[in-house]
N, C-alpha and C positions, 0 to 999 in steps of 0.2 A: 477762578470760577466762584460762585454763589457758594456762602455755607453755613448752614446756622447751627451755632453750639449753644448747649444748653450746660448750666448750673443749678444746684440748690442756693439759693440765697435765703435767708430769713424766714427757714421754712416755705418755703416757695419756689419755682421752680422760673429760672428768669433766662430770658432767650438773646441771643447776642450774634449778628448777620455778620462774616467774616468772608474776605477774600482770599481764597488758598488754589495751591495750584491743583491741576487736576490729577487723580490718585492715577497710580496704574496696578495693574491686578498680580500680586503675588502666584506663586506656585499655588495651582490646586484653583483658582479662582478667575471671575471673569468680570470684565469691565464693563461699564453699562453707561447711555447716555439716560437719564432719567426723564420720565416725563409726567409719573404722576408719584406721589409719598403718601401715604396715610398715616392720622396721628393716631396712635393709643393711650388709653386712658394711664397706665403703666407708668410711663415715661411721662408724661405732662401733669400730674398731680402728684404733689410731694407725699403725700401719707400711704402712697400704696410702697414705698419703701424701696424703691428700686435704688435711686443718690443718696447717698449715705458721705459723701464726700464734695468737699466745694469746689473743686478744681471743675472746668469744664471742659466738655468732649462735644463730636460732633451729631446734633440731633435728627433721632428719626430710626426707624429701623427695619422698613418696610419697604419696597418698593416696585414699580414696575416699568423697562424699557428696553431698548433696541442694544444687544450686545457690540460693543468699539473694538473691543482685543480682549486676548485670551493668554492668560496665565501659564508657565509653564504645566506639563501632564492632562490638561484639557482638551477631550478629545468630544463628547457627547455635544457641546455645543459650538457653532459658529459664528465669525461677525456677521448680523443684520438678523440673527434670530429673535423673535418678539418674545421677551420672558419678565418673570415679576419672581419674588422671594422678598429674601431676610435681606436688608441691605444696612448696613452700618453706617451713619452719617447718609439717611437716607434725604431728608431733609437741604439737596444741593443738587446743582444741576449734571453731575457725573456722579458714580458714584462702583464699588465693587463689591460681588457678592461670592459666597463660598460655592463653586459651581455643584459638589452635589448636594446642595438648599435649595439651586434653582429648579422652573416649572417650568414648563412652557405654558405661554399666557391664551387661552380659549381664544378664538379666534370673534367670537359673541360676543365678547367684553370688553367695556373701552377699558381707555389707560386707567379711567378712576377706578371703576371697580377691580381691572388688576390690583393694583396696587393695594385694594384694602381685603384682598384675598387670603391672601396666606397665614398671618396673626390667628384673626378672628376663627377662619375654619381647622385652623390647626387646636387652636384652645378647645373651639366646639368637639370637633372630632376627638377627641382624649376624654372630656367631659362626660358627652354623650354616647359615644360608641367604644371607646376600646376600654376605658373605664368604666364608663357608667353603663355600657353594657344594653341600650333601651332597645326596646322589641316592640311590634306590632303591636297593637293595642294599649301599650299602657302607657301611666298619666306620667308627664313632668311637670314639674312646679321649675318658672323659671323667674326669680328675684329680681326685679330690675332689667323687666324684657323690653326697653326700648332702647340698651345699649348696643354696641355693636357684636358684642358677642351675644345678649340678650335673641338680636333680629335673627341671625346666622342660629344660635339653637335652635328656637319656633320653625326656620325653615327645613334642618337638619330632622327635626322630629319628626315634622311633617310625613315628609319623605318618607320616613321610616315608618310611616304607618300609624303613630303616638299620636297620645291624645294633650294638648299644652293648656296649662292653666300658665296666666304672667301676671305678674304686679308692674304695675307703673302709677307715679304720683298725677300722671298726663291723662287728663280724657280722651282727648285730640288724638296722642299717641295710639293708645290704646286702639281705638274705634280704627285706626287704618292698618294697626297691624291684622285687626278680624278679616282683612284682602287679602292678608297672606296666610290663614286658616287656622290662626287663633281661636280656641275652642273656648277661653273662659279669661275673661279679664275681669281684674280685680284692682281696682283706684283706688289705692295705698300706697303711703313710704313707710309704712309703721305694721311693726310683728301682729296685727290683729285678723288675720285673712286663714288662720287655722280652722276656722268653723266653716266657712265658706267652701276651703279645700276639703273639709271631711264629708261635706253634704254633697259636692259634685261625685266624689268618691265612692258615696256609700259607706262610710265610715272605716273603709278601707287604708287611706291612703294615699300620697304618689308613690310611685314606685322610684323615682329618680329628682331629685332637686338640684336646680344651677344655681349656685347663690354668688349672684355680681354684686350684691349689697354691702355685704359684711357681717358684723358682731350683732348687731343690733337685732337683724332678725334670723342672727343663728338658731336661737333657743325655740323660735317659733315653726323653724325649716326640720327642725328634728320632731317637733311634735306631730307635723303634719307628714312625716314620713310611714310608710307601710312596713311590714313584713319583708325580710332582706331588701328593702330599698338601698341605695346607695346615695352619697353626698356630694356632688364637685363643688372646691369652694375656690371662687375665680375671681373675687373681686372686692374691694371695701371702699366703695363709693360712699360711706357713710365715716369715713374713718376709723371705724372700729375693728380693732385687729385682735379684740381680747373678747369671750365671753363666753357664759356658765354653760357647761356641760351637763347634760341628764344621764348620768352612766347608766343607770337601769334602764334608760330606753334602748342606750346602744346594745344593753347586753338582750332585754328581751326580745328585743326585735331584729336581733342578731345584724344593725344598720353596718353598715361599711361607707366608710366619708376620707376624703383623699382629696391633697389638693393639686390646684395645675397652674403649673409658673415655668418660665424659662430660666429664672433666677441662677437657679446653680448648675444646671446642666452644662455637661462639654460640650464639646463638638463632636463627637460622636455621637452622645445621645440626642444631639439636634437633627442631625444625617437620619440616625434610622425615625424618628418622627417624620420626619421628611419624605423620606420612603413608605411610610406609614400610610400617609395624609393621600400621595399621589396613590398609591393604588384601591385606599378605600373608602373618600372624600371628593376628590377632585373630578372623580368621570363625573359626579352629581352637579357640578358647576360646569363643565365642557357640554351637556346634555342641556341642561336648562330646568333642572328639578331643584337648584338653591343658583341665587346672585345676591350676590353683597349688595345691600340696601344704599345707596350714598344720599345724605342727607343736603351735604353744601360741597363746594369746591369751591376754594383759594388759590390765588397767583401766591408764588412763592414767599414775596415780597410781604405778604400780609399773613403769613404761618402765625405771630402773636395774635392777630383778631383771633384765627381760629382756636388757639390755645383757649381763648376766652370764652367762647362757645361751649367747649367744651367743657370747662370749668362750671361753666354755670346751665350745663345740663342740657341745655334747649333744645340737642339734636335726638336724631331718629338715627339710629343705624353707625354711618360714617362720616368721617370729616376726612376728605381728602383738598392733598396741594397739588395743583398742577404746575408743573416745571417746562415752559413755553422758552 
């Protein structure tokens, strides 16, 4: 079968289409024919620090399709059930996922938006709700709202009754996120949107900021913070992984900032997120009160264009591959 592995090269992240045979599902796990993969920024841009080694593996780590065979102790799911999760070597035309990481896929959603499901709303749902804790009425500042975690908070807020202020360097962007009930956009890539958020505020505050950005406008995300506001810090689309701390803001204003990676978690701390996410995320996606945004869709075969896309920012929401 199809499979694309990924390497760091040259600080860069370089993609390589191999033919392997098809996997079959260990204990504990289920086998899937694929039909669609979503990329994350994570894994396709070298400075967010995920490869740290040159040897390559197989890429992708998302996906959604029709289960083939079942792993030994797999009891919850059957062959021909419609599911999406965490899929290793998602990026190929079969592929196996750890059965309890799998969903079952809303029956509303194509294979794209399965597929660019679970990532995205699992970072939000941590960011904004079990961490960051947001409640009816109040503000979030979200950094860099035209990315795919960016689209999936604005709508997570939403829901929740929140009020979203977003930055994006995009007008375009911007202006179509206001359809999905964007309360305050701000056209900037640069930490200068502190007065702007203290004036929608009333010199209050947000209460919660998403920073998909990075370093750059850490120093600025803190100042625009409120009174126990808290901090998710999910992203360094800037490359900046280093910068200056205001400890007397954190101390007066008693901030709490925390980040969310899948980095070093086991597998059991991925299981109960997982369990997390399905009982108080995903009825909002089976309902129809959030869907993952998908910007473009790609045949398999051209997963590097979209690498490229994505590197160079252009999309709205998701880049998903379909697996035909």
């Amino acid at each position: 079968m199809k499979s694309w592995w990924i390497r760091t090269v040259n600080n860069a992240m370089s993609l390589e289409l191999r033919d392997i045979p098809v996997p079959h599902p260990g204990p504990g796990q289920v086998g899937i024919r694929i039909h669609a993969a979503a990329l994350n920024r994570g894994e396709f841009i070298a400075g967010h620090g995920l490869h740290t080694a040159s040897s390559a593996r197989p890429a992708g780590f998302e996906a959604a399709g029709v289960v083939t065979s079942l792993g030994a102790g797999v009891t919850r799911w059957k062959v021909g059930d419609r599911v999406m999760g965490r899929c290793d070597g998602a990026f190929a035309e079969h592929g196996c996922m750890t059965a309890d990481e799998v969903f079952a896929a809303p029956q509303r959603l194509t294979w794209e938006q399965a597929a660019a499901t679970t990532v995205v709303f699992l970072t939000v749902y941590e960011a904004v709700m079990a961490h960051g804790r947001l409640a009816a009425g109040e503000w979030v500042l979200v950094t860099g709202i035209s990315s795919g975690v960016g689209v999936a908070a604005l709508q997570v807020a939403k829901a929740l009754g929140a009020k979203v202020i977003g930055t994006s360097g995009s007008i375009e962007k911007l202006e179509r996120l206001k359809a999905l009930g964007l309360d305050v956009a701000l056209h900037t890539r640069k930490p200068d949107f502190v007065p702007a958020v203290m004036q929608v505020t009333q010199n209050q505050g947000v209460d919660l900021v998403v920073n998909n950005v990075g370093g750059s406008v850490f120093p600025a995300c803190i100042e625009a913070m409120g009174f126990q506001a808290r901090l998710a810090m999910v992203g360094y689309v800037d490359g900046q992984v280093e910068a200056p701390m205001d400890l007397g803001a954190l101390h007066s204003k008693r901030l709490q900032l925390f980040g969310v990676s899948n980095k070093m978690r086991t597998t059991a701390h991925r299981i109960a997120a997982a369990q997390a996410l399905e009982r108080d995320l995903l009825p909002m996606v089976a309902d129809g009160r959030v869907s993952p945004l998908i910007d473009q869709v790609f045949a398999l075969d051209d997963l590097p264009t979209a690498q490229q896309i994505m590197q160079s920012n252009q999309h709205l929401g998701k880049l998903v591959v379909r697996v035909d």
